[in-house]
Structures are given as structure tokens and as C-alpha cells.
N, CA, C and O atoms as a GROMACS GRO file, in nm:
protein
  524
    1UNK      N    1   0.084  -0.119   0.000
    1UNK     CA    2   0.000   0.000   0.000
    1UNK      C    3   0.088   0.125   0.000
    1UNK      O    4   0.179   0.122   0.083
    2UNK      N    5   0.080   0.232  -0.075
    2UNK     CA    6   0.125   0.326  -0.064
    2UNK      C    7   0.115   0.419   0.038
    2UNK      O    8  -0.002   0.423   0.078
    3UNK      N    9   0.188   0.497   0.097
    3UNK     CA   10   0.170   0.627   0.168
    3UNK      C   11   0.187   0.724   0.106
    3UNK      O   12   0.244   0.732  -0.002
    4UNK      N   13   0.118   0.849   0.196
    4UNK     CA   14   0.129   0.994   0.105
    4UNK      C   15   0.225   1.059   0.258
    4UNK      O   16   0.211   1.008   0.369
    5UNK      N   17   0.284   1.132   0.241
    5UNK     CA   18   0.304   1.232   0.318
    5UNK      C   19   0.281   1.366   0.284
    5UNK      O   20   0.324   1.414   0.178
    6UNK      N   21   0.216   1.429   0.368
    6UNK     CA   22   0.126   1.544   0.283
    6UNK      C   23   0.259   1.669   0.299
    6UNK      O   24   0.358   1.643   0.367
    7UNK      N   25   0.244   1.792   0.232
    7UNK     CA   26   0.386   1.896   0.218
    7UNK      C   27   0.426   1.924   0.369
    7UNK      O   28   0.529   1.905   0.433
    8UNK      N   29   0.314   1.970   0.396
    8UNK     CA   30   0.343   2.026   0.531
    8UNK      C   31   0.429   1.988   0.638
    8UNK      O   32   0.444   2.081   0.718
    9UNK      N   33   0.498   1.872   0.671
    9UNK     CA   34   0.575   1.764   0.680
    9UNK      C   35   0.743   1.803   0.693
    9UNK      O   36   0.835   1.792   0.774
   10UNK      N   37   0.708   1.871   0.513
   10UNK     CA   38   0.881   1.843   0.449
   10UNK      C   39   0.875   1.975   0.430
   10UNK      O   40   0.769   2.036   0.436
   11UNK      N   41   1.052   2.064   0.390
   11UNK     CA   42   1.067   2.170   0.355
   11UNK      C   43   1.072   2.157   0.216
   11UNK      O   44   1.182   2.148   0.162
   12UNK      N   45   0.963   2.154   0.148
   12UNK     CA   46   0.920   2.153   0.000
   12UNK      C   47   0.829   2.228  -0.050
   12UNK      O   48   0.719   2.248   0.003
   13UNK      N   49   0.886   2.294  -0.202
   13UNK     CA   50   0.775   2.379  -0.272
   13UNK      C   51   0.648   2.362  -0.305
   13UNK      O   52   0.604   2.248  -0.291
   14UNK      N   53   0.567   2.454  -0.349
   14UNK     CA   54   0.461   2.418  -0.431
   14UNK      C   55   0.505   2.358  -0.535
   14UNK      O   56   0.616   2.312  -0.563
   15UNK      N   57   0.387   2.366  -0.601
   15UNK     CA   58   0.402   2.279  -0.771
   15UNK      C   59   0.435   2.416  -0.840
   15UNK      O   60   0.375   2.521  -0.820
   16UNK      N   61   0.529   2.399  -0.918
   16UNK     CA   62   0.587   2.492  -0.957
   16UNK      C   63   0.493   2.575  -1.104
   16UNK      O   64   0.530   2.683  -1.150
   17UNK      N   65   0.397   2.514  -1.147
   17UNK     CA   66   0.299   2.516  -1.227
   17UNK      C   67   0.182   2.615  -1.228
   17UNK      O   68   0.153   2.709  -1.302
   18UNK      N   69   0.097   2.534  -1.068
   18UNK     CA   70  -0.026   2.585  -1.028
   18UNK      C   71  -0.027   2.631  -0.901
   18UNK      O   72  -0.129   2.671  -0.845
   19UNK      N   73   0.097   2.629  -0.846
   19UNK     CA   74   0.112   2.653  -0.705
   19UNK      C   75   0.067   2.634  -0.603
   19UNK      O   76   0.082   2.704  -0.503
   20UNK      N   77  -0.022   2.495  -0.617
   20UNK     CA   78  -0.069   2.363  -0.524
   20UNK      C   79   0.033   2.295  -0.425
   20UNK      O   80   0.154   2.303  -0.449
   21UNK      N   81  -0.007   2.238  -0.328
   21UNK     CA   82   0.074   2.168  -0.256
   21UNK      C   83   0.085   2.057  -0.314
   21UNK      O   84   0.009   2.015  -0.401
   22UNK      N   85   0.220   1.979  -0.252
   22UNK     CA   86   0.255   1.874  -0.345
   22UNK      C   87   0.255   1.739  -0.228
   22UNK      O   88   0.268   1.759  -0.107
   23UNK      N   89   0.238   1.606  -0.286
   23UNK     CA   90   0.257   1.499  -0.169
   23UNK      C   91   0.376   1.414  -0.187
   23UNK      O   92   0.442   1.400  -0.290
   24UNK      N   93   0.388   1.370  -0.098
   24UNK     CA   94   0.530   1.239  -0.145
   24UNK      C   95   0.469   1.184  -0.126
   24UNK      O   96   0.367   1.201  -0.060
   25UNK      N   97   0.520   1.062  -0.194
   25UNK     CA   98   0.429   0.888  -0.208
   25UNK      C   99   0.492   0.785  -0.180
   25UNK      O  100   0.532   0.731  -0.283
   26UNK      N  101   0.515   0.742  -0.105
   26UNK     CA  102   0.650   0.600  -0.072
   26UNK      C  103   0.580   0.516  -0.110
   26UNK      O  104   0.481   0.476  -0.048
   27UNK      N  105   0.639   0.452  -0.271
   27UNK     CA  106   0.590   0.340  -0.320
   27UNK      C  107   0.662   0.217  -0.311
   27UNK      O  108   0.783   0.235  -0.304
   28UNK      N  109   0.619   0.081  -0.309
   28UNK     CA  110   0.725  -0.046  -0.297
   28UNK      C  111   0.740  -0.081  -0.403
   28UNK      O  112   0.644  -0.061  -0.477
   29UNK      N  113   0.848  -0.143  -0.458
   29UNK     CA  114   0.938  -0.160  -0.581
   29UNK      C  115   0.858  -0.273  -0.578
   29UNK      O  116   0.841  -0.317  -0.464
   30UNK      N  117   0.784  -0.356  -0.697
   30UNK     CA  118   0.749  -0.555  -0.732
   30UNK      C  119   0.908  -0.609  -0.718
   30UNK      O  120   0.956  -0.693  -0.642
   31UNK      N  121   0.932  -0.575  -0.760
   31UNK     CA  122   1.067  -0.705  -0.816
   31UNK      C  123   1.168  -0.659  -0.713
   31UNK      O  124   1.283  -0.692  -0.742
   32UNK      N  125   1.159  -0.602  -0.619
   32UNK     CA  126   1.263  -0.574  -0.517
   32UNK      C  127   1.164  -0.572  -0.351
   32UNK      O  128   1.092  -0.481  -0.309
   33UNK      N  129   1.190  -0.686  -0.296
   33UNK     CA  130   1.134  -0.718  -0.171
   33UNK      C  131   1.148  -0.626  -0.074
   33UNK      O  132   1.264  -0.628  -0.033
   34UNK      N  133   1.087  -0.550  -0.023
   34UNK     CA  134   1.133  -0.417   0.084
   34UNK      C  135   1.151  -0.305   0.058
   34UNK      O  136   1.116  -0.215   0.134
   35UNK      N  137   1.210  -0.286  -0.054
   35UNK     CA  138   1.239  -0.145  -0.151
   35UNK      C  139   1.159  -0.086  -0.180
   35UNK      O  140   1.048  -0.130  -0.211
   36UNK      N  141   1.202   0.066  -0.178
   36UNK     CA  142   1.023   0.138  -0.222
   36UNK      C  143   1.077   0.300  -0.295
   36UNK      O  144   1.169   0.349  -0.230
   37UNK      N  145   1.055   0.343  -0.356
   37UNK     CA  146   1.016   0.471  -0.416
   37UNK      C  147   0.984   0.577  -0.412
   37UNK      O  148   0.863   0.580  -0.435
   38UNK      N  149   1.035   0.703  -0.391
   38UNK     CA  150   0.936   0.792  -0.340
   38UNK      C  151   0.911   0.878  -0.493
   38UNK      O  152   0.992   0.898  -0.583
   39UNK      N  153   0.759   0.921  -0.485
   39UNK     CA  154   0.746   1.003  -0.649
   39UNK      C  155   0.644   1.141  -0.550
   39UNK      O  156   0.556   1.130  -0.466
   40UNK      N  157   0.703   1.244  -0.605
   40UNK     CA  158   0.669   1.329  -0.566
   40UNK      C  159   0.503   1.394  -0.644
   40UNK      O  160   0.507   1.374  -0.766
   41UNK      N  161   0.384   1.455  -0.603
   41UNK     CA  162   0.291   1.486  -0.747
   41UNK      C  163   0.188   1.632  -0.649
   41UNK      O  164   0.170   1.653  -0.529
   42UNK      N  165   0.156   1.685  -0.742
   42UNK     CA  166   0.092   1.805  -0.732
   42UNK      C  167  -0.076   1.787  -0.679
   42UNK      O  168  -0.155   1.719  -0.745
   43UNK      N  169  -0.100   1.829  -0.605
   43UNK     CA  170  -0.238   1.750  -0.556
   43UNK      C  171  -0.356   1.818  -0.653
   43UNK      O  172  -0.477   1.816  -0.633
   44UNK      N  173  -0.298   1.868  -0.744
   44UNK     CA  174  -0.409   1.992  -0.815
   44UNK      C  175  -0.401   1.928  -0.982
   44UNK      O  176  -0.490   1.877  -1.050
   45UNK      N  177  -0.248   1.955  -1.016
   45UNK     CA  178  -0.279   1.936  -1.191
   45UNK      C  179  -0.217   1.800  -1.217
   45UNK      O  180  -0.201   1.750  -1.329
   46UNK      N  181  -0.174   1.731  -1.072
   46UNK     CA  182  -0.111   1.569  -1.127
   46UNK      C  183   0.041   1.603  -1.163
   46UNK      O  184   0.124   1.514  -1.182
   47UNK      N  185   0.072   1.745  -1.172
   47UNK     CA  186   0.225   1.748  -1.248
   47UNK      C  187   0.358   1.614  -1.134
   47UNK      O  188   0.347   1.576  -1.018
   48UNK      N  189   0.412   1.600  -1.185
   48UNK     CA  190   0.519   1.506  -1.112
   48UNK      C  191   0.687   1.547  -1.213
   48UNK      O  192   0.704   1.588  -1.328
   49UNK      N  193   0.767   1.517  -1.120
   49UNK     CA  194   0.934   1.518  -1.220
   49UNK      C  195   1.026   1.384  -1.219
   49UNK      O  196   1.055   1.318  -1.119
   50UNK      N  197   1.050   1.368  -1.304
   50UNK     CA  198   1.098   1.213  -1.324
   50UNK      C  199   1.240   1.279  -1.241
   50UNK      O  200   1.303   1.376  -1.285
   51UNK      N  201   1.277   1.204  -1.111
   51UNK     CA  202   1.326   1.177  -1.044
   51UNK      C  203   1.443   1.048  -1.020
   51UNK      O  204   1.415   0.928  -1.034
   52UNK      N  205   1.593   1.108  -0.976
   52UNK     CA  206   1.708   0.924  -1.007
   52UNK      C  207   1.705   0.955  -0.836
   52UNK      O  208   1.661   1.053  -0.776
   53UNK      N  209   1.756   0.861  -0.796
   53UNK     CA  210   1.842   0.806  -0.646
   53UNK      C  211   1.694   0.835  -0.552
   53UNK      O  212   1.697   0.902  -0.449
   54UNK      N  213   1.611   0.793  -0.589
   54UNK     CA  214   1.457   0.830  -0.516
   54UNK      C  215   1.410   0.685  -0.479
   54UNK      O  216   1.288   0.671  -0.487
   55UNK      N  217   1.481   0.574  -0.441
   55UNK     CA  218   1.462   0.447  -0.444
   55UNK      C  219   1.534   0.406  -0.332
   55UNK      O  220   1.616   0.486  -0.288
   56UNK      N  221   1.526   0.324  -0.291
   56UNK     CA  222   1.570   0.249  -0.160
   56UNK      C  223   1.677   0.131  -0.159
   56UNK      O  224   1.731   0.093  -0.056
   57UNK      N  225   1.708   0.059  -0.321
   57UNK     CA  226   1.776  -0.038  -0.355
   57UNK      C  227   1.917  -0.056  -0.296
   57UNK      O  228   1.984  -0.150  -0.252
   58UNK      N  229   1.938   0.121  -0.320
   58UNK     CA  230   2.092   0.113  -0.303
   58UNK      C  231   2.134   0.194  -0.170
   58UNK      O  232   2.240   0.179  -0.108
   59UNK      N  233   1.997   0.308  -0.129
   59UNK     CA  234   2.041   0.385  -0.024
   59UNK      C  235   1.970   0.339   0.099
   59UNK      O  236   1.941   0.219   0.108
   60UNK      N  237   1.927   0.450   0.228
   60UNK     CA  238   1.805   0.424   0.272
   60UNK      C  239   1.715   0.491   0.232
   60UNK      O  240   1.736   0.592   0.164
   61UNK      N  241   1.589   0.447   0.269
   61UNK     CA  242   1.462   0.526   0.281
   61UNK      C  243   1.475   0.663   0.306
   61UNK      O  244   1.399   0.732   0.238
   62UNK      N  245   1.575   0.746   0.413
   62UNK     CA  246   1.572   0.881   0.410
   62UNK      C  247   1.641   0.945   0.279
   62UNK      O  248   1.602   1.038   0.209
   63UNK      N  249   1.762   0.860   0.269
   63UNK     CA  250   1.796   0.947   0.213
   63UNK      C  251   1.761   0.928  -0.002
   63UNK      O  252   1.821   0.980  -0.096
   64UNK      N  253   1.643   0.831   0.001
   64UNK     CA  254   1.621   0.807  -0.116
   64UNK      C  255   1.507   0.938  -0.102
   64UNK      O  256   1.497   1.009  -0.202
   65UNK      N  257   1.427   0.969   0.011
   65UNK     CA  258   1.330   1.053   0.023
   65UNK      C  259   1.397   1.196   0.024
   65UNK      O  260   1.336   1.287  -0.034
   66UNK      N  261   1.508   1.222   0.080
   66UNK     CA  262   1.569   1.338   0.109
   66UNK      C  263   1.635   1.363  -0.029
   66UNK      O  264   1.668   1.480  -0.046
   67UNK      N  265   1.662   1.278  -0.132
   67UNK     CA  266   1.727   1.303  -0.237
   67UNK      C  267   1.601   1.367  -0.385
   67UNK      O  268   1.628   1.442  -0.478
   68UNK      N  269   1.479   1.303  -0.352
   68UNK     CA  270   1.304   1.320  -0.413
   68UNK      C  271   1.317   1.432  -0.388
   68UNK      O  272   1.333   1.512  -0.481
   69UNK      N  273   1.315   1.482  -0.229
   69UNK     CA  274   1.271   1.605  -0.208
   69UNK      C  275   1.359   1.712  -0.315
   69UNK      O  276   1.311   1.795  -0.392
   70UNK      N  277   1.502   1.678  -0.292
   70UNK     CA  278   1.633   1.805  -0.286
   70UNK      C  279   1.582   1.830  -0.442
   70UNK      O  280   1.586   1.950  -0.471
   71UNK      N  281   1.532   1.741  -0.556
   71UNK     CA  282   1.593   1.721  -0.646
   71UNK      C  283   1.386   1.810  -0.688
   71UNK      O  284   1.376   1.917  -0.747
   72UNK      N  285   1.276   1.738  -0.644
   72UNK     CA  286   1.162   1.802  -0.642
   72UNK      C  287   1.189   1.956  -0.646
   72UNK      O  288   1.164   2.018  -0.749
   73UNK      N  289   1.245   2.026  -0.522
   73UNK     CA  290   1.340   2.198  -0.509
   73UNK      C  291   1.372   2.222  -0.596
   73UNK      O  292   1.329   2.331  -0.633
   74UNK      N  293   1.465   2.150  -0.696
   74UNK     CA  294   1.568   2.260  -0.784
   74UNK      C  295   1.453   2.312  -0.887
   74UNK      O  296   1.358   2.248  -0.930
   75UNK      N  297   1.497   2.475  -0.919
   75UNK     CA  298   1.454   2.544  -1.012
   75UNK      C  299   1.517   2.637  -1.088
   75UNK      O  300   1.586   2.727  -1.040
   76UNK      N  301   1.499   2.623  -1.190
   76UNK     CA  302   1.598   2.682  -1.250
   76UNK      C  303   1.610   2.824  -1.220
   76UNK      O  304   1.517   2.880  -1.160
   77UNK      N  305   1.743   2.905  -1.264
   77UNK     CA  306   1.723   3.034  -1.165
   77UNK      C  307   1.707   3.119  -1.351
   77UNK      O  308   1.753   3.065  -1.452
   78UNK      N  309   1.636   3.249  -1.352
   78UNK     CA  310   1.575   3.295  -1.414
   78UNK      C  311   1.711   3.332  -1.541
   78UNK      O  312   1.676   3.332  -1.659
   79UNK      N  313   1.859   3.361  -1.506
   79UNK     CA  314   1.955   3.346  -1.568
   79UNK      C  315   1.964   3.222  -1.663
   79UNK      O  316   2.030   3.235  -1.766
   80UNK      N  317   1.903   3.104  -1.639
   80UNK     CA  318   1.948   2.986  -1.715
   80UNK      C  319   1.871   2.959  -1.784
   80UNK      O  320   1.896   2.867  -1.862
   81UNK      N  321   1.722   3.037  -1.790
   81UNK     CA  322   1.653   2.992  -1.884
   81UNK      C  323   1.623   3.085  -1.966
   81UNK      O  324   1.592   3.200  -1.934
   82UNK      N  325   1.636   3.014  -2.142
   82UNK     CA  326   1.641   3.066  -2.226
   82UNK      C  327   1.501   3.208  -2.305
   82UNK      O  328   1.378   3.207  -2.315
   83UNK      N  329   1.588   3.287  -2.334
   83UNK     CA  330   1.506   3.389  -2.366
   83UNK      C  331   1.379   3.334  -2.471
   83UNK      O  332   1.382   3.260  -2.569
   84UNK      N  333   1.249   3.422  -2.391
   84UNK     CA  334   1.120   3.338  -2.483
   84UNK      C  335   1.170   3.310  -2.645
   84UNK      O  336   1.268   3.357  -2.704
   85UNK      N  337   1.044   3.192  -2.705
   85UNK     CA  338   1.062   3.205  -2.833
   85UNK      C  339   0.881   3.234  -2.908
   85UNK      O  340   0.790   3.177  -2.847
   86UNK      N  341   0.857   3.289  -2.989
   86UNK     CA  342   0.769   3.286  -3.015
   86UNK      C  343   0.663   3.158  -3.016
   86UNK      O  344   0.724   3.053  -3.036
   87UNK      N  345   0.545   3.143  -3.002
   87UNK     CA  346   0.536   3.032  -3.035
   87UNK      C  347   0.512   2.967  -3.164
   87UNK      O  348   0.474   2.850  -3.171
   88UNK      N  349   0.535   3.045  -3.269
   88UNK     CA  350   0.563   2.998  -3.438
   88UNK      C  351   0.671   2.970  -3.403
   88UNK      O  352   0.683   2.849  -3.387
   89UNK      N  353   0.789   3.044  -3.377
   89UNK     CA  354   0.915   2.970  -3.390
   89UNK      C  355   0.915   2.859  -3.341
   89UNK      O  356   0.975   2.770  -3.402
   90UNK      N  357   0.852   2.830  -3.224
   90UNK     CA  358   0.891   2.681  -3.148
   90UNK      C  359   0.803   2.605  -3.258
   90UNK      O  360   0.867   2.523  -3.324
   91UNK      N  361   0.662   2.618  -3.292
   91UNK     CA  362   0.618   2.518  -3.396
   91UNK      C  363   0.703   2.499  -3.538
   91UNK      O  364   0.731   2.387  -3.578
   92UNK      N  365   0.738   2.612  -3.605
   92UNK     CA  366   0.850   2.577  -3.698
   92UNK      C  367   0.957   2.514  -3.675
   92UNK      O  368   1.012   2.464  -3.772
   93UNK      N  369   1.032   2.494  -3.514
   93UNK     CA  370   1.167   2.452  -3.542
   93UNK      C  371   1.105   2.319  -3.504
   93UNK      O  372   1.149   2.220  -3.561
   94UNK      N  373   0.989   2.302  -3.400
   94UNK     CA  374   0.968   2.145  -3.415
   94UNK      C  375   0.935   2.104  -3.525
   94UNK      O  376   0.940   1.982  -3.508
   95UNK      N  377   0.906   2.119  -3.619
   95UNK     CA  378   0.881   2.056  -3.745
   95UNK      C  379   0.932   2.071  -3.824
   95UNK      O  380   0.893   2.028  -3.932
   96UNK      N  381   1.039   2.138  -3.812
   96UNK     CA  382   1.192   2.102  -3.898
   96UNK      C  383   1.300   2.002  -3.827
   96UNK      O  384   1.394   1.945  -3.884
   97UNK      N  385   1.267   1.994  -3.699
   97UNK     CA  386   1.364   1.864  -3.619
   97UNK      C  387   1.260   1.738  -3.670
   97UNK      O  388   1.299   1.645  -3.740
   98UNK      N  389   1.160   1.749  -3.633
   98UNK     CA  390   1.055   1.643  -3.692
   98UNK      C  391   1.045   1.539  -3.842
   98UNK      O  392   1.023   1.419  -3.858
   99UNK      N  393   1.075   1.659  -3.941
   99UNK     CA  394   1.133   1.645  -4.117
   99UNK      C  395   1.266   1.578  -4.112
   99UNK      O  396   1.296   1.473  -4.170
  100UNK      N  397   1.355   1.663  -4.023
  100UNK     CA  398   1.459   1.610  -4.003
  100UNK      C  399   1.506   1.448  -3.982
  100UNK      O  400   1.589   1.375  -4.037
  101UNK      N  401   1.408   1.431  -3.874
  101UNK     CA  402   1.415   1.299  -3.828
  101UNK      C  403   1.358   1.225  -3.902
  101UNK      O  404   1.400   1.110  -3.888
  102UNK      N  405   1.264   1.235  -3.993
  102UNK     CA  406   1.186   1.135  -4.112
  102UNK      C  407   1.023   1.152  -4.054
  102UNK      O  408   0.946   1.124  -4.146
  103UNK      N  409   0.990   1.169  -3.997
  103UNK     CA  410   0.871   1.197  -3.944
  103UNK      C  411   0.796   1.330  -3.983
  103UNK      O  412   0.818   1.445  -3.947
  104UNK      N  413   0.694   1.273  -4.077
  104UNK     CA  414   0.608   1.403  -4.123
  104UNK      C  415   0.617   1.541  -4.024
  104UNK      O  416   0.604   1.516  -3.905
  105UNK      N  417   0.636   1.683  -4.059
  105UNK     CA  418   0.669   1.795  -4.030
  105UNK      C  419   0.467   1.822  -3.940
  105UNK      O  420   0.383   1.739  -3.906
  106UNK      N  421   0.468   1.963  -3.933
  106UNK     CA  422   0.347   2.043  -3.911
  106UNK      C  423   0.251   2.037  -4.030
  106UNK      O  424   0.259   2.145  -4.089
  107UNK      N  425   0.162   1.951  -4.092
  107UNK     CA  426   0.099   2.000  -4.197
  107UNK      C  427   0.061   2.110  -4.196
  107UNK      O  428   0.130   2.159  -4.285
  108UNK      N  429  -0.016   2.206  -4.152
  108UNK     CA  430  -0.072   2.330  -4.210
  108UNK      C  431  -0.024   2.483  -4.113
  108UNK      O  432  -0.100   2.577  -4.092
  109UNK      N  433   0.096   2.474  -4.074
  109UNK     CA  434   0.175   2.602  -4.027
  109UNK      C  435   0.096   2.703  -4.040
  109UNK      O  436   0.105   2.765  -3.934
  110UNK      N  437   0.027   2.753  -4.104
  110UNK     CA  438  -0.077   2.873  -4.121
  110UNK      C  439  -0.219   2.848  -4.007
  110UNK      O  440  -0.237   2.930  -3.917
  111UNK      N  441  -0.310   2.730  -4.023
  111UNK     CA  442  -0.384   2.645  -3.918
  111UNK      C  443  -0.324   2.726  -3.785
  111UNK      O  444  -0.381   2.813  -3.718
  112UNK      N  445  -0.160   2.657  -3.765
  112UNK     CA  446  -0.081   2.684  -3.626
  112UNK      C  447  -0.105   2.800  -3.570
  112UNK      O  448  -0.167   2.830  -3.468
  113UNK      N  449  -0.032   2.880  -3.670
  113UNK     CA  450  -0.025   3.020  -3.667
  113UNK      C  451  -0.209   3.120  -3.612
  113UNK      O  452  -0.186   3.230  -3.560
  114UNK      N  453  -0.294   3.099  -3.618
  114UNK     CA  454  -0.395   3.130  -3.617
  114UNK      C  455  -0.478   3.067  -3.511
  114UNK      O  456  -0.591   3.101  -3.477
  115UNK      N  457  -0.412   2.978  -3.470
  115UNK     CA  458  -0.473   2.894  -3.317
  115UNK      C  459  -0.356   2.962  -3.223
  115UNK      O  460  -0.406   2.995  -3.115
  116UNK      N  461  -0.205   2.995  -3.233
  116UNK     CA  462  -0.135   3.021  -3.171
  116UNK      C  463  -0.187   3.216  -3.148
  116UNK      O  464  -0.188   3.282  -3.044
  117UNK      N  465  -0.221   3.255  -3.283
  117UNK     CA  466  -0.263   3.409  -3.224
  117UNK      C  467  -0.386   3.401  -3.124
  117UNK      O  468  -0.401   3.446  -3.010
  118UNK      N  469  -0.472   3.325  -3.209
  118UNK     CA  470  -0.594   3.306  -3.078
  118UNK      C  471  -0.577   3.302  -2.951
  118UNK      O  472  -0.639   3.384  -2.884
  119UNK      N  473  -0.493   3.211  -2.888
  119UNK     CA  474  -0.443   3.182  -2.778
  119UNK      C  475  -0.330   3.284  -2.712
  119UNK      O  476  -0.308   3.255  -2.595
  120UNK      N  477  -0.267   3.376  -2.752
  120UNK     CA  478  -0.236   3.455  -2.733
  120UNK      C  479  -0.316   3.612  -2.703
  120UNK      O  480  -0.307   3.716  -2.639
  121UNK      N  481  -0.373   3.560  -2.771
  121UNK     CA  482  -0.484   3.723  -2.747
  121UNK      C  483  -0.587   3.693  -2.652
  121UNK      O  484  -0.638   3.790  -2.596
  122UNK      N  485  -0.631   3.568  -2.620
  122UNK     CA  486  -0.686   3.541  -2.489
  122UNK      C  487  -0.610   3.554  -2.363
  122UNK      O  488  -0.673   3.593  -2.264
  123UNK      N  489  -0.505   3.531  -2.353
  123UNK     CA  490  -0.399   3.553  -2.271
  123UNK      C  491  -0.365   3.668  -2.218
  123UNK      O  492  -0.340   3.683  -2.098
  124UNK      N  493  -0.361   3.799  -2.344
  124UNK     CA  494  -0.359   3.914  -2.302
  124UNK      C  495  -0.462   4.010  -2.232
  124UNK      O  496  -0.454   4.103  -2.152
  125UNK      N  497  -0.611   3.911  -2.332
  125UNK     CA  498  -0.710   3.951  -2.216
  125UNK      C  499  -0.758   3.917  -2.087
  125UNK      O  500  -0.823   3.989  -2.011
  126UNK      N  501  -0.715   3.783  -2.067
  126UNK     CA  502  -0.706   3.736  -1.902
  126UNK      C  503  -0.605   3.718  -1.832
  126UNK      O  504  -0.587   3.602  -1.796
  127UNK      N  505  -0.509   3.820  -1.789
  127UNK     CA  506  -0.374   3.832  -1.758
  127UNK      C  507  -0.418   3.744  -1.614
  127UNK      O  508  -0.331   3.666  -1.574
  128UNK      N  509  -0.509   3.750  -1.559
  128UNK     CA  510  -0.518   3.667  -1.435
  128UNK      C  511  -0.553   3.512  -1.425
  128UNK      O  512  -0.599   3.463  -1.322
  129UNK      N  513  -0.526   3.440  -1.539
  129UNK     CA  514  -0.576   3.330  -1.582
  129UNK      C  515  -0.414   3.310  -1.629
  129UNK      O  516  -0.354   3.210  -1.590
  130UNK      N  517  -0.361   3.391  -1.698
  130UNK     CA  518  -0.223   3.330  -1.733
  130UNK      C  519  -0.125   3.312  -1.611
  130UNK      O  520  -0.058   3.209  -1.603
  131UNK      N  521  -0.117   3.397  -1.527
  131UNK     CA  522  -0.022   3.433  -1.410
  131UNK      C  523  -0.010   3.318  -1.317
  131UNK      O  524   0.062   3.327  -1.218
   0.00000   0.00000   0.00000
């Protein structure tokens, strides 16, 4: 059976998303007798982060949980992440990595373009819905 440990507990963020509290889950490994897992998840939008050394196989339980948590924390600091891109550009360059790879591109880029303004201009009118 799983456990939750609810945030309040641990020195851990919200969901970095929706800004929900988040739970830990100590799950038991099948194929490893005793061993268990911890997966961290957002009690609001489900978000979770694929998480390494969060397992019990090789460490203990704290510090497979203390390693969930440390690693749940990191965020990137506003220096490291890359300056916006439009969102045509991001649909054009995915579907030139896409072509690239042999896998049919964006069929109708114009379609894109016109769902992407839509969605943008809703955005600007509900600045409190985007935030």
C-alpha cells in the first residue's frame, strides 16, 4: 500500500505550475522485496518530475526521500533559462527537427499560426488566468 506524506511535513515547494501543494508517495518496488520509491505529485494538476536516487535499492529510505525532495526543489534560476521564443518559432523549429528525423513535419503552419494568435490574445485579455 502506498503512503502519502502530505507537504506540510517536508521543507518543499509548491508545484511549480499551479502553485498547489505537493505529496510524497512512498511506493514499494514488485521485483525488489522491501524497496520502495518515493514520487513526488501536485495534488491539483497531477504534475510530477521524473526523479534518479529516489529508491531504496541502493540507499536508505531517508535518504532516497531526502534526495526526491532536494531534487523536487531545484529550479531553474531565471539566468538559465532561455530567452522566450515565439510560439511559431517553437512550432516551426519542431517541425523542422521532426522532417529532419523522417517523421512528417506540421501539416498546415498557417492552421498553427492562427490557433497560436488566438491563444495569445486570450492571454492578453485574461492576464489573471495566465499568471
Amino acid at each position: 500500500m502506498n503512503e502519502k506524506y502530505i507537504r506540510q511535513e517536508e521543507n518543499i515547494k509548491d508545484c511549480p505550475f499551479c502553485g498547489s501543494s505537493v505529496s510524497v508517495e512512498r511506493v514499494p518496488l514488485r521485483h525488489y522485496q522491501g524497496c520502495v520509491i518515493f514520487e513526488i505529485k501536485c495534488s491539483k494538476c497531477g504534475c510530477n518530475r521524473t526523479l534518479t536516487k529516489n529508491d531504496s535499492i541502493y540507499r536508505t529510505e531517508e535518504e532516497a526521500r531526502a534526495n526526491a525532495i532536494a531534487q523536487w526543489n531545484e529550479r531553474p534560476s531565471p539566468a538559465a533559462v532561455p530567452q522566450e521564443m515565439s510560439a511559431i518559432e517553437f512550432l516551426k523549429t519542431k517541425s523542422r527537427m521532426k522532417t529532419e528525423m523522417g517523421f512528417p513535419g506540421i501539416p498546415d503552419i498557417e492552421k498553427m499560426r492562427d490557433a497560436v494568435a488566438f491563444a495569445e490574445k486570450w492571454a492578453r485579455e485574461h492576464p489573471e488566468v495566465s499568471e
